[in-house]
C-alpha positions in Angstrom: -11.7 -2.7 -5.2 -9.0 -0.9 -3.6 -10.6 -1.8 0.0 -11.0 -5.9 -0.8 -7.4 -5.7 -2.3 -6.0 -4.6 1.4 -8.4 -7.0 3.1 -6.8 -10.2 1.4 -3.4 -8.1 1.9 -3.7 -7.6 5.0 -5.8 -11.5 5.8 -2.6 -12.9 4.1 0.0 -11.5 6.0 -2.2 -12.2 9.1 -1.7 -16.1 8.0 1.8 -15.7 7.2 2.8 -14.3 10.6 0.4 -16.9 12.2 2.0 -19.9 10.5 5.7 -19.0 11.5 4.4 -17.8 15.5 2.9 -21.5 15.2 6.3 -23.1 13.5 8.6 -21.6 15.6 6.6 -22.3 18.8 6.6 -25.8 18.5 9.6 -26.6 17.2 11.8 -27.9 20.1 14.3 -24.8 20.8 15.2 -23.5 24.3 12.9 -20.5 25.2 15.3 -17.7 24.9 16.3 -18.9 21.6 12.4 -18.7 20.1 12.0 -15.5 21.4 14.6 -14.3 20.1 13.9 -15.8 16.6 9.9 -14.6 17.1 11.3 -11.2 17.6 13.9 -11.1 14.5 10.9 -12.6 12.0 8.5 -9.8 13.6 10.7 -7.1 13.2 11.5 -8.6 9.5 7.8 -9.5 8.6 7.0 -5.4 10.2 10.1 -4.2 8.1 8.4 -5.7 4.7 5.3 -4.8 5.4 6.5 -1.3 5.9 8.4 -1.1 2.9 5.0 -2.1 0.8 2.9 0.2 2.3 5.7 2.8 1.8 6.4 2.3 -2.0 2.1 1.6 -2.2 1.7 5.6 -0.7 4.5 6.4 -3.0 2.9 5.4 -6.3 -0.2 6.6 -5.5 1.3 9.8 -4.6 3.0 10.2 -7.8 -0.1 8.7 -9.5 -2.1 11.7 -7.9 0.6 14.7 -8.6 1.1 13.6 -12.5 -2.7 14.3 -12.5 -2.5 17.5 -11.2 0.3 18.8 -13.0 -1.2 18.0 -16.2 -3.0 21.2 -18.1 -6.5 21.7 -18.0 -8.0 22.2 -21.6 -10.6 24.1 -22.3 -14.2 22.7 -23.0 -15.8 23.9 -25.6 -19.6 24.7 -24.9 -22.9 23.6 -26.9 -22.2 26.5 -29.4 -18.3 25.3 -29.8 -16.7 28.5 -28.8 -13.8 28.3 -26.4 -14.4 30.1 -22.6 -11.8 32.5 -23.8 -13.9 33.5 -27.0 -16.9 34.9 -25.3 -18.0 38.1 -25.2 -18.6 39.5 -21.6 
């Protein structure tokens, strides 16, 4: 689930950075200008994307170590004495 959710992530910003290249490129503006815009709405569009992928890492980083800090409990076996009750 986890791989389809980056797939249409990833497929929709695709589309959104398609549609603005598209928008800015034929919208009538002196060359230097639309490069100039291309490159601030690139480094902007980069800037968000790294910021989801940063606080995506970060939850599922904190996700993992609230796991792992948890304590263990013991099992009981079929007999329903704890591992610390047997007899070695």
């Amino acid at each position: 689930m986890a791989k389809s959710g980056l797939k249409v992530l990833a497929a929709g910003l695709v589309g959104i950075a398609a549609g603005i290249g598209i928008g800015i490129l034929i919208a009538p503006s002196k060359g230097s200008r639309t490069r100039k815009r291309l490159k601030k709405q690139f480094l902007d569009l980069a800037d968000m994307v790294e910021d989801n992928i940063s606080g995506t890492v970060n939850s599922v980083k904190s996700a993992f170590s609230a796991d792992i800090e948890k304590p263990v409990e013991p099992v009981e076996d079929e007999t329903g004495a704890k591992p610390e009750e047997e007899e070695k």
